[in-house]
N, CA, C and O atoms as a GROMACS GRO file, in nm:
protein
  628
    1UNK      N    1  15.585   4.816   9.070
    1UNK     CA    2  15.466   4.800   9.149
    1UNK      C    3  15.452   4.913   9.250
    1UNK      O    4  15.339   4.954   9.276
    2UNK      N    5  15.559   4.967   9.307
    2UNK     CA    6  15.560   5.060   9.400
    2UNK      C    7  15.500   5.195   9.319
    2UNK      O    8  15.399   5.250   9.364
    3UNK      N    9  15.556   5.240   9.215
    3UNK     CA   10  15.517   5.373   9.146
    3UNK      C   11  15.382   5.293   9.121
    3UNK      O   12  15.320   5.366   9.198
    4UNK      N   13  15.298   5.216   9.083
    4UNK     CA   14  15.154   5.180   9.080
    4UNK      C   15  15.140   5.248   9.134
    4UNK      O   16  15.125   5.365   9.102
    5UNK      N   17  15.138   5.187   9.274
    5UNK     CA   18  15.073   5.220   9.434
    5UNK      C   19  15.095   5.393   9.440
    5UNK      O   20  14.997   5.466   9.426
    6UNK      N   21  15.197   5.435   9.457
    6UNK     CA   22  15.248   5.593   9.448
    6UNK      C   23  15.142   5.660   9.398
    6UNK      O   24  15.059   5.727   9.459
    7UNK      N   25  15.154   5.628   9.231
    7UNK     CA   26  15.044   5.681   9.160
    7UNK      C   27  14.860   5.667   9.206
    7UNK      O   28  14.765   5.744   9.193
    8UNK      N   29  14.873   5.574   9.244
    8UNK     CA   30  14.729   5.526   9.284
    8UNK      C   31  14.667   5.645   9.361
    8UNK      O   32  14.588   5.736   9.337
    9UNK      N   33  14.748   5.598   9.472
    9UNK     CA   34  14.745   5.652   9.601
    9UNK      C   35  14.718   5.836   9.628
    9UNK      O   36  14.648   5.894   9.712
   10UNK      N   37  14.816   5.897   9.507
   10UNK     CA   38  14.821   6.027   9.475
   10UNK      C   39  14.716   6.046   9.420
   10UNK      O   40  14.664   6.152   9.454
   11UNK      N   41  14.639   5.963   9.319
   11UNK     CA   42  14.510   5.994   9.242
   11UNK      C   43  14.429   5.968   9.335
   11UNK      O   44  14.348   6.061   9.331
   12UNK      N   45  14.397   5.892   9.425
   12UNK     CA   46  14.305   5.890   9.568
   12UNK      C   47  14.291   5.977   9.649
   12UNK      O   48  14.179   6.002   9.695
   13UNK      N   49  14.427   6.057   9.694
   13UNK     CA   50  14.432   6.184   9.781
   13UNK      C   51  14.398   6.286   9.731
   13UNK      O   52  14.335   6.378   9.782
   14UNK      N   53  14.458   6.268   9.571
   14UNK     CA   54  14.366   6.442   9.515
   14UNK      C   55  14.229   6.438   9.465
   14UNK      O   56  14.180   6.545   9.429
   15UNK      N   57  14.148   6.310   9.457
   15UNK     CA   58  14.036   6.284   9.421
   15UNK      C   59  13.967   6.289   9.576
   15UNK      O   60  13.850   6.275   9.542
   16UNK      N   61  13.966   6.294   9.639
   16UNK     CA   62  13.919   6.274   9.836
   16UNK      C   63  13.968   6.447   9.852
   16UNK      O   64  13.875   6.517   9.891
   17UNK      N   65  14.070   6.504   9.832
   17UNK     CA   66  14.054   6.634   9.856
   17UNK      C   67  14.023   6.733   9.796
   17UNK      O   68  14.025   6.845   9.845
   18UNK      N   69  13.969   6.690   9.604
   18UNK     CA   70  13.890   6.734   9.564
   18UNK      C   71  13.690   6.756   9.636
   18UNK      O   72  13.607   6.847   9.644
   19UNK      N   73  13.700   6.611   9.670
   19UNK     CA   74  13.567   6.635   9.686
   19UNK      C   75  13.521   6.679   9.816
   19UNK      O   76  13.398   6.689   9.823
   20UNK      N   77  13.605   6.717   9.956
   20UNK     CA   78  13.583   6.758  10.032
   20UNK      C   79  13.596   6.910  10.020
   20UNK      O   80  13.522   6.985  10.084
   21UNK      N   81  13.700   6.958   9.930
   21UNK     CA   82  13.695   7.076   9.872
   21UNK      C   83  13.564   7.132   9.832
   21UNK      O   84  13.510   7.235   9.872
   22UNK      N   85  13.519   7.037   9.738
   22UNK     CA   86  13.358   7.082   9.656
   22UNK      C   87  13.228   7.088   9.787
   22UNK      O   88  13.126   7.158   9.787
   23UNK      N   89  13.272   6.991   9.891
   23UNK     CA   90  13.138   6.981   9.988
   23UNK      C   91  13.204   7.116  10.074
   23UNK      O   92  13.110   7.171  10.131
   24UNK      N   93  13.304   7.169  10.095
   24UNK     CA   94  13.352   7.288  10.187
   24UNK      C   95  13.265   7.421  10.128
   24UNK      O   96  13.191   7.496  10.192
   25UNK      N   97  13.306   7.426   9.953
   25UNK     CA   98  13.280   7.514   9.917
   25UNK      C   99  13.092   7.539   9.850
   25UNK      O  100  13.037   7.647   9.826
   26UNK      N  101  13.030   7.389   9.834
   26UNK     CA  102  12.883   7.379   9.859
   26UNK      C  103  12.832   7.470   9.953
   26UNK      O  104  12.770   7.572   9.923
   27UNK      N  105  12.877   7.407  10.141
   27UNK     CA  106  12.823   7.459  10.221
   27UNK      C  107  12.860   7.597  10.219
   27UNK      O  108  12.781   7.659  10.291
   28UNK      N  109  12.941   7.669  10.170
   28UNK     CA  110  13.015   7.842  10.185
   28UNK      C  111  12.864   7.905  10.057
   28UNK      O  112  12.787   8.000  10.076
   29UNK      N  113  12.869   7.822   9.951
   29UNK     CA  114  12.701   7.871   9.910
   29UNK      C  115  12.635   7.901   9.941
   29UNK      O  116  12.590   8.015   9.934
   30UNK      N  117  12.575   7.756  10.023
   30UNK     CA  118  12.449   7.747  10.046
   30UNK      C  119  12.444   7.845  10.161
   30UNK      O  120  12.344   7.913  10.179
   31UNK      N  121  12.582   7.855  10.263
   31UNK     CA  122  12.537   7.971  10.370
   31UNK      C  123  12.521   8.122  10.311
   31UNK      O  124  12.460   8.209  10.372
   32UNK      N  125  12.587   8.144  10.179
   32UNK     CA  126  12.572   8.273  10.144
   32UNK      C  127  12.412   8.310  10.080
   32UNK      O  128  12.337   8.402  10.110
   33UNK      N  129  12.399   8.219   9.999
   33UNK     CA  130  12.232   8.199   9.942
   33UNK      C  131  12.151   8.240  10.049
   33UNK      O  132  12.084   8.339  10.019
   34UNK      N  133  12.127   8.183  10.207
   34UNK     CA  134  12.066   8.162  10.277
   34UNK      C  135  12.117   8.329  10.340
   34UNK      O  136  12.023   8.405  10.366
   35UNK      N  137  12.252   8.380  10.362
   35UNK     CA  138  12.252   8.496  10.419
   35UNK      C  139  12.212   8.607  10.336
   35UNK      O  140  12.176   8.716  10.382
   36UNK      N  141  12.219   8.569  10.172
   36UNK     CA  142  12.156   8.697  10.046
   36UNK      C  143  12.012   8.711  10.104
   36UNK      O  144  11.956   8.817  10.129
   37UNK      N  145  11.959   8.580  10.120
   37UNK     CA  146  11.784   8.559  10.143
   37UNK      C  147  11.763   8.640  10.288
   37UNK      O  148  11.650   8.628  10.335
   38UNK      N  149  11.859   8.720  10.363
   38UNK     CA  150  11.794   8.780  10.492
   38UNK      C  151  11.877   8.937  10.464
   38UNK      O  152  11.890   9.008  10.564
   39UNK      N  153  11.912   8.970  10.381
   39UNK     CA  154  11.946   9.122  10.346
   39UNK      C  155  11.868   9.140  10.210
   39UNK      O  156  11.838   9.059  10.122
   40UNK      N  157  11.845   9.285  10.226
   40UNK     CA  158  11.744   9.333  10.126
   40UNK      C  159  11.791   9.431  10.048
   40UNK      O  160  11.872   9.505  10.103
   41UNK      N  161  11.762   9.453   9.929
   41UNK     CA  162  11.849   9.510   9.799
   41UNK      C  163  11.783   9.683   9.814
   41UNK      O  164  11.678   9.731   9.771
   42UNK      N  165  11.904   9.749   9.898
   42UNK     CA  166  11.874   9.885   9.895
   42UNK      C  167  11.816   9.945   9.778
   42UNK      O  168  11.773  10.054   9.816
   43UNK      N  169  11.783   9.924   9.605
   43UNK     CA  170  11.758   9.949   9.514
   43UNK      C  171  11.599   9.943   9.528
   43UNK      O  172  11.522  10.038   9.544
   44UNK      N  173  11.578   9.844   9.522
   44UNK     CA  174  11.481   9.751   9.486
   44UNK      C  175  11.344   9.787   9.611
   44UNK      O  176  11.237   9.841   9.580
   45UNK      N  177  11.378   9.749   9.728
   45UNK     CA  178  11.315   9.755   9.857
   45UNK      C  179  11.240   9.628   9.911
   45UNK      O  180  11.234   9.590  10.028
   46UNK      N  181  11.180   9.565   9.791
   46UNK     CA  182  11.112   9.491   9.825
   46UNK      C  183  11.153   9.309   9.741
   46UNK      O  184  11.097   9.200   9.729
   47UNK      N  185  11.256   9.361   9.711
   47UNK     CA  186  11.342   9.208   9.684
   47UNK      C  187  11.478   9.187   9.750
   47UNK      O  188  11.571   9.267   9.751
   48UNK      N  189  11.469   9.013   9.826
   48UNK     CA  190  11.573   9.000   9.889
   48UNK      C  191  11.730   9.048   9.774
   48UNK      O  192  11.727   9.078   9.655
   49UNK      N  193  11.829   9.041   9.851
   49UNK     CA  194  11.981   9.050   9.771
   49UNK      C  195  11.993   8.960   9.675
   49UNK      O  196  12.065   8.991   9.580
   50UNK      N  197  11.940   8.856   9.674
   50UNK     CA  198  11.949   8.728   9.625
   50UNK      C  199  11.838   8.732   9.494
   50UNK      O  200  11.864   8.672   9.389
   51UNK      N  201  11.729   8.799   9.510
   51UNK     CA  202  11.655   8.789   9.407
   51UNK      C  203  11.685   8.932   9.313
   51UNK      O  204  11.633   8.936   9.202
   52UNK      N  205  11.758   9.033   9.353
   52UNK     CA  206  11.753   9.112   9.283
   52UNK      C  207  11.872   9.128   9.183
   52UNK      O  208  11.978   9.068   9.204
   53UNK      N  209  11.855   9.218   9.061
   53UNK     CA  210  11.963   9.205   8.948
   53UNK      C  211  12.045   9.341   8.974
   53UNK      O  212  12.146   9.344   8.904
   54UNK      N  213  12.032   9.435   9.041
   54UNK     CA  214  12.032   9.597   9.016
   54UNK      C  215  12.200   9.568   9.049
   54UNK      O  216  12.263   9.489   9.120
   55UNK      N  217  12.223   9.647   8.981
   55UNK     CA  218  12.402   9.664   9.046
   55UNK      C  219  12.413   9.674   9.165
   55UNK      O  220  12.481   9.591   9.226
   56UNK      N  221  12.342   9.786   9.238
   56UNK     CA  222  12.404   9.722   9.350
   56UNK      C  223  12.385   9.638   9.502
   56UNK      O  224  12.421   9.633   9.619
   57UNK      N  225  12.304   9.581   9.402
   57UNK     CA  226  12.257   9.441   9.495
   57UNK      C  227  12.401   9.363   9.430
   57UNK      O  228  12.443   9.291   9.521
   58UNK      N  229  12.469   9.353   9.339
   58UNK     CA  230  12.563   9.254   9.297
   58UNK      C  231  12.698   9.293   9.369
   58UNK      O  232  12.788   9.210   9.363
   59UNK      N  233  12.715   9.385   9.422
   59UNK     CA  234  12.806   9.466   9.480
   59UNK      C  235  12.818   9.434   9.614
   59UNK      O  236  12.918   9.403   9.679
   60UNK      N  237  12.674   9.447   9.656
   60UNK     CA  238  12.680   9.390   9.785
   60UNK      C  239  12.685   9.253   9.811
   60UNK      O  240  12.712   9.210   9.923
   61UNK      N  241  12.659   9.174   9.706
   61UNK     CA  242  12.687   9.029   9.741
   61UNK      C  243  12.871   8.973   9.698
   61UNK      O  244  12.925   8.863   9.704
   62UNK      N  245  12.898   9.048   9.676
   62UNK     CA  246  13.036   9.082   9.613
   62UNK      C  247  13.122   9.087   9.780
   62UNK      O  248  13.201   9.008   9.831
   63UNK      N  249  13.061   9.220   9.831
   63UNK     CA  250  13.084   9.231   9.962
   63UNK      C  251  13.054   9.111  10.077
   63UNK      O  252  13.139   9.080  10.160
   64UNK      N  253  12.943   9.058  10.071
   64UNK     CA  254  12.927   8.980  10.181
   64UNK      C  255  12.991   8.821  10.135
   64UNK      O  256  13.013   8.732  10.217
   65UNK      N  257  13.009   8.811  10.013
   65UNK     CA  258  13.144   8.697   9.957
   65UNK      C  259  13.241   8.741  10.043
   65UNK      O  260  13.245   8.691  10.155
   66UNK      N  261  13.338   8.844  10.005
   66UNK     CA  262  13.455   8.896  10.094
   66UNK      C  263  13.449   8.866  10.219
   66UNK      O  264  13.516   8.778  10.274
   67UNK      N  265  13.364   8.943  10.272
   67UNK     CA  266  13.347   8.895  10.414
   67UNK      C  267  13.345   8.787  10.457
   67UNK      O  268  13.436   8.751  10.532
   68UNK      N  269  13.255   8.712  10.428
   68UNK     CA  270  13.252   8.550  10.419
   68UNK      C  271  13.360   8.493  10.448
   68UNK      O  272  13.384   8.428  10.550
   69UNK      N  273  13.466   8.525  10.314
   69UNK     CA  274  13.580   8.439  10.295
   69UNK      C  275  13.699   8.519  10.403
   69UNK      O  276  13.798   8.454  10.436
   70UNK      N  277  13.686   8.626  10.441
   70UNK     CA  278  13.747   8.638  10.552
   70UNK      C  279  13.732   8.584  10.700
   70UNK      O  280  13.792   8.602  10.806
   71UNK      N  281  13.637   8.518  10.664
   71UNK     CA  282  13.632   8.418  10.846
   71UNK      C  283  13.458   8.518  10.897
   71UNK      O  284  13.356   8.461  10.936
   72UNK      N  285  13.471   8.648  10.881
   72UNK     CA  286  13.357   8.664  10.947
   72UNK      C  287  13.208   8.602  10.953
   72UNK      O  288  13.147   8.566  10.852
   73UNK      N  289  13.165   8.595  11.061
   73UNK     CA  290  13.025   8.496  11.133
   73UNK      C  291  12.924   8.568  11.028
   73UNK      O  292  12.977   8.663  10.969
   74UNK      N  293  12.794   8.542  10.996
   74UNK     CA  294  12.667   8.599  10.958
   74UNK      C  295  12.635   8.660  11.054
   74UNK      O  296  12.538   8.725  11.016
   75UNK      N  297  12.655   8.686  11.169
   75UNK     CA  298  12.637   8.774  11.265
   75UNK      C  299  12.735   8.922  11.240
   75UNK      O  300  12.693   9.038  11.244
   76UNK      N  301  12.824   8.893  11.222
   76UNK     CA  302  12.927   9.009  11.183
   76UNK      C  303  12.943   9.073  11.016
   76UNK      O  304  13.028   9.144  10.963
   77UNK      N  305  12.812   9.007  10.964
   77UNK     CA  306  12.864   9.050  10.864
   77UNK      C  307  12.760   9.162  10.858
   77UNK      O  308  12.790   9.276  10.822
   78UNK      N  309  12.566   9.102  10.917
   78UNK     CA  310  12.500   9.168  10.940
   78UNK      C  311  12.526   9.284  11.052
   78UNK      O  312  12.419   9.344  11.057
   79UNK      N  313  12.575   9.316  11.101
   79UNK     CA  314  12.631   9.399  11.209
   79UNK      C  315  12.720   9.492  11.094
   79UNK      O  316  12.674   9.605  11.075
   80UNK      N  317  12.831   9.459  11.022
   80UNK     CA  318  12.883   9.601  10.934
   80UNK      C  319  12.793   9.578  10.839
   80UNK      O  320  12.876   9.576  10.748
   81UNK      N  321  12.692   9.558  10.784
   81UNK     CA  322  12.606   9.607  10.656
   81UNK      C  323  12.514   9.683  10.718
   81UNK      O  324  12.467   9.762  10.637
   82UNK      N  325  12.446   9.700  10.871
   82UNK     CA  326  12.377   9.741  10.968
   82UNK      C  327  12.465   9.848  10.981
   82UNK      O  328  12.448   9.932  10.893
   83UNK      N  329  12.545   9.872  11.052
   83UNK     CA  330  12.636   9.994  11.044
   83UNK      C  331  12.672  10.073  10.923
   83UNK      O  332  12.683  10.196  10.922
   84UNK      N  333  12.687  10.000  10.830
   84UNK     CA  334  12.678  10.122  10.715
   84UNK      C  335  12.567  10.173  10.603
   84UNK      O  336  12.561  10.273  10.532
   85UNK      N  337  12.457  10.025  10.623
   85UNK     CA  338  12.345  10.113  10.566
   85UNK      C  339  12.228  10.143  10.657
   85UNK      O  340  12.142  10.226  10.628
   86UNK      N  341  12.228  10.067  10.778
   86UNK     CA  342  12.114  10.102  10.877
   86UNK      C  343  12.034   9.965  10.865
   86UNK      O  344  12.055   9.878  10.780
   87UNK      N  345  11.932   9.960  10.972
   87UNK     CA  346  11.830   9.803  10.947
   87UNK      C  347  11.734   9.773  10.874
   87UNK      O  348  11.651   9.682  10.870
   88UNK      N  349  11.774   9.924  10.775
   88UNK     CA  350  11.673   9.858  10.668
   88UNK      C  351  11.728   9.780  10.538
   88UNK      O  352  11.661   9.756  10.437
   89UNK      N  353  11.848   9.749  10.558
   89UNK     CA  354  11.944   9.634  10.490
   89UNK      C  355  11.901   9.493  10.510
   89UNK      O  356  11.930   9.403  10.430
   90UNK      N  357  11.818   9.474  10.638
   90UNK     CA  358  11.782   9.377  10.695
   90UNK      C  359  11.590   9.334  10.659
   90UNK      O  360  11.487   9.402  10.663
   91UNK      N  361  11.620   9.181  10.624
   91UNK     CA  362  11.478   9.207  10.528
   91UNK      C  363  11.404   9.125  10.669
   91UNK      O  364  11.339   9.023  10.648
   92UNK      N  365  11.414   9.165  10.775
   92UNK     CA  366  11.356   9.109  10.906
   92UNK      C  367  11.416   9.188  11.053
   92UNK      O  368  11.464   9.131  11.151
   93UNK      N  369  11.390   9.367  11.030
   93UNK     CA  370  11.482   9.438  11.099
   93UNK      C  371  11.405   9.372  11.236
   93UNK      O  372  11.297   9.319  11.262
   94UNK      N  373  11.568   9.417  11.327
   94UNK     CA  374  11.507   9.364  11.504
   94UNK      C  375  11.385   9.518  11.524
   94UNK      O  376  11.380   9.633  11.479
   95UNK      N  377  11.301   9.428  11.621
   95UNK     CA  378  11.213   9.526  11.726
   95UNK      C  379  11.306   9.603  11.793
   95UNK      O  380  11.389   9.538  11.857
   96UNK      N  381  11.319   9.735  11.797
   96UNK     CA  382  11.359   9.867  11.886
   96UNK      C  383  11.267  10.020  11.837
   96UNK      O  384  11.193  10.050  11.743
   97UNK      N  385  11.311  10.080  11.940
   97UNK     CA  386  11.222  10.191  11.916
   97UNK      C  387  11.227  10.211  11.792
   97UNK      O  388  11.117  10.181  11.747
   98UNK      N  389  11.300  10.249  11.705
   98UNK     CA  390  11.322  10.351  11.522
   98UNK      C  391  11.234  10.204  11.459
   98UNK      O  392  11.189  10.212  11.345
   99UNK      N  393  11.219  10.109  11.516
   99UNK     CA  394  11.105   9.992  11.400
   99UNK      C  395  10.977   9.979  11.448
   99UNK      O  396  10.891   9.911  11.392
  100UNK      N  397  10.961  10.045  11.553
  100UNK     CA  398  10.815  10.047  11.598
  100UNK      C  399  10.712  10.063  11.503
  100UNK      O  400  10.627   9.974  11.494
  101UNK      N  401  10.705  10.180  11.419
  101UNK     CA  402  10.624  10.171  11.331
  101UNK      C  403  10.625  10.088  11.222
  101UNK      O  404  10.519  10.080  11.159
  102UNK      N  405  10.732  10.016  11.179
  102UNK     CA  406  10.749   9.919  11.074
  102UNK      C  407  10.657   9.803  11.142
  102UNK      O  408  10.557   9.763  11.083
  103UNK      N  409  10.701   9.742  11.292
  103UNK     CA  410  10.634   9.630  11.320
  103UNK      C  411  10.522   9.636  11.330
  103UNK      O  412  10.455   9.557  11.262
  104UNK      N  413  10.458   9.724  11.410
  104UNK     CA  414  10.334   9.779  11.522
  104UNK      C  415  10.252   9.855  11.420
  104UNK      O  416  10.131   9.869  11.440
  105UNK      N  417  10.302   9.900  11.325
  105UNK     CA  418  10.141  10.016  11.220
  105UNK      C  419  10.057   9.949  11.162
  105UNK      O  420   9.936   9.969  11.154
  106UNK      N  421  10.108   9.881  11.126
  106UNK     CA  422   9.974   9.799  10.983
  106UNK      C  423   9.872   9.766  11.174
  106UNK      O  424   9.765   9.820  11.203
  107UNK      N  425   9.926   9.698  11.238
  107UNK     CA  426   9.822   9.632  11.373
  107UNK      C  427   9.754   9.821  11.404
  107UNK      O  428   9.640   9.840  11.362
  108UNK      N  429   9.792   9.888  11.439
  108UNK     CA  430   9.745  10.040  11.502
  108UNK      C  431   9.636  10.034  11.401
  108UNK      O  432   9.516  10.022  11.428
  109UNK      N  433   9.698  10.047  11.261
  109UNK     CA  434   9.622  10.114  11.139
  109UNK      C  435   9.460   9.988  11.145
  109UNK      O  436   9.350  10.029  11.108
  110UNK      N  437   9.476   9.873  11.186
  110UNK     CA  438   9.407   9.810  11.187
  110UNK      C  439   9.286   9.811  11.323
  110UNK      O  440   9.167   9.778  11.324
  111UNK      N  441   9.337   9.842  11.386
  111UNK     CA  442   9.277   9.893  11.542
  111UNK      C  443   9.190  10.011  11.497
  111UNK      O  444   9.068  10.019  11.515
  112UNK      N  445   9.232  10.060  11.463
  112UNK     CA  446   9.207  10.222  11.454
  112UNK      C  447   9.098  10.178  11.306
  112UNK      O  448   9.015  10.268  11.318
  113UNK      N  449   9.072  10.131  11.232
  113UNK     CA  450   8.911  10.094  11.131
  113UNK      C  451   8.883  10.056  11.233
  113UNK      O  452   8.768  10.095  11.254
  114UNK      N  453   8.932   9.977  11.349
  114UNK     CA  454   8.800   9.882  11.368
  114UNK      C  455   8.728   9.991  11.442
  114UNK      O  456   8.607  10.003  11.426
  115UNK      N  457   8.815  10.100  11.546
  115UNK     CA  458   8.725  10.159  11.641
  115UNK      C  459   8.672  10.238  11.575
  115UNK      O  460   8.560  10.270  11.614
  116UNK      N  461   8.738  10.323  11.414
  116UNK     CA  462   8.630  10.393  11.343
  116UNK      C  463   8.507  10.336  11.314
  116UNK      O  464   8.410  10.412  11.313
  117UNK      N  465   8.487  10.200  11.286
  117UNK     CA  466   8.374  10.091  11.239
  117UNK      C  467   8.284  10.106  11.352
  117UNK      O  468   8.163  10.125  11.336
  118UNK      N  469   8.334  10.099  11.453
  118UNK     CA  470   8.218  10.089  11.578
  118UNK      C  471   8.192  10.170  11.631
  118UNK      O  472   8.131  10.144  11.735
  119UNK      N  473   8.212  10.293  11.606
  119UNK     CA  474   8.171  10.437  11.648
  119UNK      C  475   8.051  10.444  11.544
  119UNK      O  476   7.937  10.443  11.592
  120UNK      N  477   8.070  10.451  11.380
  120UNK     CA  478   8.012  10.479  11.292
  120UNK      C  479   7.877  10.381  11.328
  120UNK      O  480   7.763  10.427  11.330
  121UNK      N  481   7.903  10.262  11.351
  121UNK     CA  482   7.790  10.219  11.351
  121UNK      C  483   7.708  10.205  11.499
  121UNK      O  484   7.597  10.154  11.515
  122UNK      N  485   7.789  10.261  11.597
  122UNK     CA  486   7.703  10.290  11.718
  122UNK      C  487   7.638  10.392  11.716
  122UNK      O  488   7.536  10.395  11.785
  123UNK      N  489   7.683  10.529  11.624
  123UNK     CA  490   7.643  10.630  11.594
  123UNK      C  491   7.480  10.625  11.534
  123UNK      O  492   7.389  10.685  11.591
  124UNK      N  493   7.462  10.551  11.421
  124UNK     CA  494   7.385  10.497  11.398
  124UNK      C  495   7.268  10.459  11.388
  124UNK      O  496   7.167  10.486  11.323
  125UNK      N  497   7.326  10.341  11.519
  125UNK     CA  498   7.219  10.296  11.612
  125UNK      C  499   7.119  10.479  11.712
  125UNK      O  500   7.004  10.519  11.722
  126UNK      N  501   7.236  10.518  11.754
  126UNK     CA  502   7.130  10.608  11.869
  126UNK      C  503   7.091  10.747  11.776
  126UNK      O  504   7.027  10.840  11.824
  127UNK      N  505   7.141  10.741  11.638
  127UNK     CA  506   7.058  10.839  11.533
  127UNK      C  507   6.938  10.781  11.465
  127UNK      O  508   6.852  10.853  11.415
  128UNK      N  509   6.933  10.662  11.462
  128UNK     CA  510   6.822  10.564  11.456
  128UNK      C  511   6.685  10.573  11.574
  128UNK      O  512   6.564  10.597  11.571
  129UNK      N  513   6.792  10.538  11.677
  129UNK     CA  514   6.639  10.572  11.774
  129UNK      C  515   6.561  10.704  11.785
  129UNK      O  516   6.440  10.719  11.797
  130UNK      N  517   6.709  10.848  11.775
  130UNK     CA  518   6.580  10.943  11.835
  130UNK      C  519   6.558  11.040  11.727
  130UNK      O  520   6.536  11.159  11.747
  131UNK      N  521   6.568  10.967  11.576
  131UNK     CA  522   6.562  11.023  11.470
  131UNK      C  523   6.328  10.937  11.426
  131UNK      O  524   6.263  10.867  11.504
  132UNK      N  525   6.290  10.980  11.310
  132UNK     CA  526   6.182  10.923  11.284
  132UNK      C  527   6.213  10.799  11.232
  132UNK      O  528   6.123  10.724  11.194
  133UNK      N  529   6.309  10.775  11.227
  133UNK     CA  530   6.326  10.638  11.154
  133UNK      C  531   6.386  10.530  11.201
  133UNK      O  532   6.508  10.548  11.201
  134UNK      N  533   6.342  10.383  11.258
  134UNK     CA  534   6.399  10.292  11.344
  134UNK      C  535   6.546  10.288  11.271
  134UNK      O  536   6.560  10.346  11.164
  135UNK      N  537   6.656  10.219  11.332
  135UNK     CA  538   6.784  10.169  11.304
  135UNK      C  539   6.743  10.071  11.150
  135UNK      O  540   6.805  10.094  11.046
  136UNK      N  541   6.619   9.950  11.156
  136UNK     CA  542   6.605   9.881  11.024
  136UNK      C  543   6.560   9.971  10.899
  136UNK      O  544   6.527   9.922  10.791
  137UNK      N  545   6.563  10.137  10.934
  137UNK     CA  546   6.518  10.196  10.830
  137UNK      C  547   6.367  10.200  10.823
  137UNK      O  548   6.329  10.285  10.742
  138UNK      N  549   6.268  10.132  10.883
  138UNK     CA  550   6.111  10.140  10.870
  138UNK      C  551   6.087  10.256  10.942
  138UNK      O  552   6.148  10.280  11.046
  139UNK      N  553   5.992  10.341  10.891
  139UNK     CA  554   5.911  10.471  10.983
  139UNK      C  555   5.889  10.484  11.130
  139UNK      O  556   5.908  10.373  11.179
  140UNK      N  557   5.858  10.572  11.222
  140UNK     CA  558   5.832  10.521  11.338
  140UNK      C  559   5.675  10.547  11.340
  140UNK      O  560   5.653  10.632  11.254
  141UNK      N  561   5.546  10.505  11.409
  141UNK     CA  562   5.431  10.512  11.411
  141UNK      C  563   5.373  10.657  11.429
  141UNK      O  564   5.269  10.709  11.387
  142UNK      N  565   5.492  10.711  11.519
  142UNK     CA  566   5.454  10.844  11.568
  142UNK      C  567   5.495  10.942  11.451
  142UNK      O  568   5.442  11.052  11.439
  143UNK      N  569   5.588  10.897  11.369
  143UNK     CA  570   5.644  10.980  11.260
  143UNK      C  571   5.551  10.968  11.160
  143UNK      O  572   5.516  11.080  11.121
  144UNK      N  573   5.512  10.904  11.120
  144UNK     CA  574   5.415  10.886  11.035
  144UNK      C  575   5.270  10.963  11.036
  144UNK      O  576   5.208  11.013  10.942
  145UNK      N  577   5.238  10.956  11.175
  145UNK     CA  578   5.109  10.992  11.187
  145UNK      C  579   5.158  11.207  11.154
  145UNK      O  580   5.111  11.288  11.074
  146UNK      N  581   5.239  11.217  11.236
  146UNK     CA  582   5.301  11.404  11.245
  146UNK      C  583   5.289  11.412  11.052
  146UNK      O  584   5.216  11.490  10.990
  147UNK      N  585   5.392  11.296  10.983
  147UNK     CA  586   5.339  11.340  10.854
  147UNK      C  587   5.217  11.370  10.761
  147UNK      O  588   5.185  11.452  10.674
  148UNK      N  589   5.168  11.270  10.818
  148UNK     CA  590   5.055  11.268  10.763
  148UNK      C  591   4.934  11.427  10.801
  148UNK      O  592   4.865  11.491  10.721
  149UNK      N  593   4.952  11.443  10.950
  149UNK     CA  594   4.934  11.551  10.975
  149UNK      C  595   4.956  11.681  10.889
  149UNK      O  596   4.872  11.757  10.841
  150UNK      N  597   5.115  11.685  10.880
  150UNK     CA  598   5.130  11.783  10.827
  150UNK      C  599   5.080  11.793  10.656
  150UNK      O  600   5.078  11.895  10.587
  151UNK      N  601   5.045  11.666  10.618
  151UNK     CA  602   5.036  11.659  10.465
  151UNK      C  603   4.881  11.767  10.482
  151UNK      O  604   4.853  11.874  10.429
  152UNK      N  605   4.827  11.704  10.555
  152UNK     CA  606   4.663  11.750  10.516
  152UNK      C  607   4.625  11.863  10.576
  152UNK      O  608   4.511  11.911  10.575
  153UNK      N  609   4.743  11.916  10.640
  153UNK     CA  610   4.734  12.105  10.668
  153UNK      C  611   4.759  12.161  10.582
  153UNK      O  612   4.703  12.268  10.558
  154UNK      N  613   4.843  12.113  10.512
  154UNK     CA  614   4.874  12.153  10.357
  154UNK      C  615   4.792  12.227  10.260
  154UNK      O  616   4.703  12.160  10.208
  155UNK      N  617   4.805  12.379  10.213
  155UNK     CA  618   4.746  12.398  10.118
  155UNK      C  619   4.697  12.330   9.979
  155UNK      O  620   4.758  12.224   9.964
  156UNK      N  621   4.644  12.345   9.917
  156UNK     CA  622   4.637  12.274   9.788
  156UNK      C  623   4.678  12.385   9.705
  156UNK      O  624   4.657  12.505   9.726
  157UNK      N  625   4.755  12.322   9.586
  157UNK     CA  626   4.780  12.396   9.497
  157UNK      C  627   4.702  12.444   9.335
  157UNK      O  628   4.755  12.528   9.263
   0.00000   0.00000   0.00000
């Protein structure tokens, strides 16, 4: 009865430290999945680590496994992949001066139509007024009449 129990007991402990094993090594996934999804595949440019196939996007997830399993934070791991390839490893680089134009251009580039837009069409407007022709494009009364003028000074041919 005792070797029962023994046995039991042993199949309970390695079945309980199997499965805390499997939930340890779940969450070591799911944090790596989630840290592939915020570095970006120097190859590629525009696919996270995680979505890309290129070698060496697999290399680098190779690397940030290692790291991982050496104890280092997602903070430290982004910090040496930042140090050796720069923040454009990072598919959400921080605001500092060298990202200014990454964050801030598309908004400039967007500023900058609009004030071209409203020049062009203020322009327009005051080539409209002191041109013969109103801003809606219709004649002006006084323009009309000078043409007409000039039509019937007109030689005939």
């Amino acid at each position: 009865m005792n070797l029962r129990r023994a046995l039991l007991l042993l199949v309970v402990a390695a079945l309980t430290a199997t499965s805390a094993w499997a939930q340890g090594d779940a969450a070591f996934e799911t944090r790596l999945q989630a840290l592939e999804k915020e570095l970006r595949c120097l190859v590629c440019q525009n696919q996270t680590l995680a979505d890309s196939s290129a070698g060496l996007a697999e290399d680098l997830r190779r690397e940030v496994r290692s790291l991982a399993r050496s104890g280092k934070t997602d903070a430290e791991i982004k910090a040496f992949l930042v140090a050796r390839y720069g923040d454009f490893v990072l598919y959400k680089p921080p605001v500092k001066a060298t990202t200014w134009v990454l964050w801030f251009g598309p908004f400039a580039l967007l500023a900058g139509g609009a004030i071209v837009w409203w020049v062009i069409l203020r322009g327009r407007r005051v080539v409209g007024r002191g041109a013969a022709v109103a801003a809606d494009g219709v004649p002006l009364p006084d323009a009309m009449a000078r043409a007409r003028a000039l039509l019937d000074d007109t030689p005939a041919r």
